[in-house]
C-alpha positions as YAML, in Angstrom:
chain: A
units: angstrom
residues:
- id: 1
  name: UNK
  ca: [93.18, 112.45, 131.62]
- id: 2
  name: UNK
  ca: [90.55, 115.17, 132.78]
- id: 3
  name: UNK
  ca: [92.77, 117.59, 129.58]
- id: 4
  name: UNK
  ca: [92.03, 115.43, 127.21]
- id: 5
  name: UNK
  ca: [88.60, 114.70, 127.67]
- id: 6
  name: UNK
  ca: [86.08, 115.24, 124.77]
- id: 7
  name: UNK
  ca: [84.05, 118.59, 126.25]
- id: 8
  name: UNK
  ca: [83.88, 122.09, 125.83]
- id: 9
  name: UNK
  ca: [85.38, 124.18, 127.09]
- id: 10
  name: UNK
  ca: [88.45, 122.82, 127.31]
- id: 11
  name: UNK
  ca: [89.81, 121.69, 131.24]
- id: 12
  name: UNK
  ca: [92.75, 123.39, 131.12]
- id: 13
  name: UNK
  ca: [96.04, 121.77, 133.66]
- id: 14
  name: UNK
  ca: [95.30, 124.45, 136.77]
- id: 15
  name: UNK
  ca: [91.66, 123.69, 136.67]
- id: 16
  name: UNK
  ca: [92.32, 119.56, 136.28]
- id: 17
  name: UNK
  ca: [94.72, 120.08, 139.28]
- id: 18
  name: UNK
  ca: [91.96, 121.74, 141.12]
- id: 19
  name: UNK
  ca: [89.50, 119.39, 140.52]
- id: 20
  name: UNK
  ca: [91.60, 116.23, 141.58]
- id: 21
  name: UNK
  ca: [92.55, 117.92, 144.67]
- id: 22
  name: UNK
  ca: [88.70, 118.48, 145.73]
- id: 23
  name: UNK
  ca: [87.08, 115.49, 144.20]
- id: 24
  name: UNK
  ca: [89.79, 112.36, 144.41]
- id: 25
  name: UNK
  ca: [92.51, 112.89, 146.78]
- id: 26
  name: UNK
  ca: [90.47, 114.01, 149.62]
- id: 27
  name: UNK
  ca: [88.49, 110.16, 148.87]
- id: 28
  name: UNK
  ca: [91.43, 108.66, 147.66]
- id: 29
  name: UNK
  ca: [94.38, 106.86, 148.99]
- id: 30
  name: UNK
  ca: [97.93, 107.51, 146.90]
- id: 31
  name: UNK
  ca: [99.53, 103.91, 146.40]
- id: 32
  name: UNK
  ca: [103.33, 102.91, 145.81]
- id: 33
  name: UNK
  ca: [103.71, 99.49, 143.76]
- id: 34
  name: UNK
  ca: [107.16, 98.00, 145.44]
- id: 35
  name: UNK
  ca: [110.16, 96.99, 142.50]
- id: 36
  name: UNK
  ca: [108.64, 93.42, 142.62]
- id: 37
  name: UNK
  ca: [105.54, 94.35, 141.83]
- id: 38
  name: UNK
  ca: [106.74, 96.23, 138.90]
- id: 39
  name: UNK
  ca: [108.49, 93.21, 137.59]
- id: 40
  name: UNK
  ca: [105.56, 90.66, 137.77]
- id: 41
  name: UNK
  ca: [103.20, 93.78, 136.13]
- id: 42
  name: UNK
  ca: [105.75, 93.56, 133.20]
- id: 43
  name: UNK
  ca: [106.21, 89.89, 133.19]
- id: 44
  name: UNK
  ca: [102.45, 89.95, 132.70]
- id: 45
  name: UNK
  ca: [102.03, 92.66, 130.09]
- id: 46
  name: UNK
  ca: [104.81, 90.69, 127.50]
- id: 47
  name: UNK
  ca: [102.70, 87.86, 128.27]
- id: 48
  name: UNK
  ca: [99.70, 89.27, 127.62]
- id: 49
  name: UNK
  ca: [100.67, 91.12, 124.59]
- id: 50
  name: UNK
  ca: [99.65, 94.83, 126.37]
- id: 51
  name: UNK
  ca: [101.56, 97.45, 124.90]
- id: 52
  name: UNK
  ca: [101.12, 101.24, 124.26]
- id: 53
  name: UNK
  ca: [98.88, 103.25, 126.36]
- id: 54
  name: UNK
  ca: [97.55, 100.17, 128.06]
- id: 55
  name: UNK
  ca: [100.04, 99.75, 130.24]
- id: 56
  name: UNK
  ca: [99.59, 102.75, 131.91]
- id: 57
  name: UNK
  ca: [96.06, 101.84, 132.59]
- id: 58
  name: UNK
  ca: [97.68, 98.09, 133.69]
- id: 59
  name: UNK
  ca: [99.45, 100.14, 136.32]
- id: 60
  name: UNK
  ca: [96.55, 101.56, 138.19]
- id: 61
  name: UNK
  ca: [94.74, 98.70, 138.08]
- id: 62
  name: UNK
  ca: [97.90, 96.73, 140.06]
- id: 63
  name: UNK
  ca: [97.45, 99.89, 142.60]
- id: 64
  name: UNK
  ca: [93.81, 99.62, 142.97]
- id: 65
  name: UNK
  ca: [94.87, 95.16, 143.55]
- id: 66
  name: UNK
  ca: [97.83, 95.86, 145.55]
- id: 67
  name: UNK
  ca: [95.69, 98.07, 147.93]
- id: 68
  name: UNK
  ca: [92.49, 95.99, 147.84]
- id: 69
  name: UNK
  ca: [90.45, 99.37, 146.35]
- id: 70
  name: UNK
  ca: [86.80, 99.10, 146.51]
- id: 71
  name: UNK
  ca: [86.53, 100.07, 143.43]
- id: 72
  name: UNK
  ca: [88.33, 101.80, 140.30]
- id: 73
  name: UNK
  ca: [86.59, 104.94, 138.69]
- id: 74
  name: UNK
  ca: [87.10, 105.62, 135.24]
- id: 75
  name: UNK
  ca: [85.76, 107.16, 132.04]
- id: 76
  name: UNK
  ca: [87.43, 104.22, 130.49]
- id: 77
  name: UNK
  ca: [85.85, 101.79, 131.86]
- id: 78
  name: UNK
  ca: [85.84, 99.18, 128.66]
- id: 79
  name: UNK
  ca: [89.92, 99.20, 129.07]
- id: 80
  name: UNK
  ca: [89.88, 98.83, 132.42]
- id: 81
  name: UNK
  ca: [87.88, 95.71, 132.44]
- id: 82
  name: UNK
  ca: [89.75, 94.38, 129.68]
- id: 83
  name: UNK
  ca: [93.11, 94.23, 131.87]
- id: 84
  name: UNK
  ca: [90.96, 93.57, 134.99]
- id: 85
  name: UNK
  ca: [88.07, 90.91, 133.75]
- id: 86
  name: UNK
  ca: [88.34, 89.19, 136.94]
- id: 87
  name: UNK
  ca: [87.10, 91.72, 139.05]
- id: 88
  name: UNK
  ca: [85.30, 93.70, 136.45]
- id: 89
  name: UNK
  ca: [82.37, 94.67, 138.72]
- id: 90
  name: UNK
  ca: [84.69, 96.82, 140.81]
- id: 91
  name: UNK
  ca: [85.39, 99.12, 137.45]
- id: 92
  name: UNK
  ca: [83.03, 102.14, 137.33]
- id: 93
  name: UNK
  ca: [82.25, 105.37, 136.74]
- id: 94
  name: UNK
  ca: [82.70, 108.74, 138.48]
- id: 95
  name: UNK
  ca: [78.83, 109.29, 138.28]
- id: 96
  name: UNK
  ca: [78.32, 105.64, 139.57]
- id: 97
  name: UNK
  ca: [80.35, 106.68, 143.07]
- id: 98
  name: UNK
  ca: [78.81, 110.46, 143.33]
- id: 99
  name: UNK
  ca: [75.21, 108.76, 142.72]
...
């Protein structure tokens, strides 16, 4: 979350909404996951023992399978590759796409 991120000054909600409208949904593609999907991503975080925050992260990385993303940007990218170790390599930074 672009709020909650560790610099200063602070990026208040106005200016993250400003900067995801000009940086990620004009190169971005907004993704539904269908009621089945939701059921097999839960099925798979009570096996997997993911709880907490986690599974919010677990979501967007069933969006970036279900719609065959080239990639996933993230600050987090450790997390990411934790629920996604299979296709690890597609997990990277914002400054690795903008470079």
């Amino acid at each position: 979350m672009l709020t909650r991120l560790p610099v200063q000054p602070r990026i208040i909600p106005s200016q993250a909404r400003q900067l995801i409208r000009e940086h990620v949904i004009s190169r971005s593609q907004i993704v539904s996951l269908t009621a089945s999907e939701y059921i097999d991503l839960i099925e798979w975080l009570a096996a997997n023992g993911i709880l907490g925050g986690a599974t919010y992260d677990a979501i967007i990385v069933k969006a970036a399978q279900s719609a065959r993303a080239d990639c996933l940007a993230t600050f987090n990218v450790a997390d990411f590759r934790r629920l996604w170790p299979a296709e690890a390599y597609r997990i990277v930074t914002p400054d690795e796409i903008s470079a």
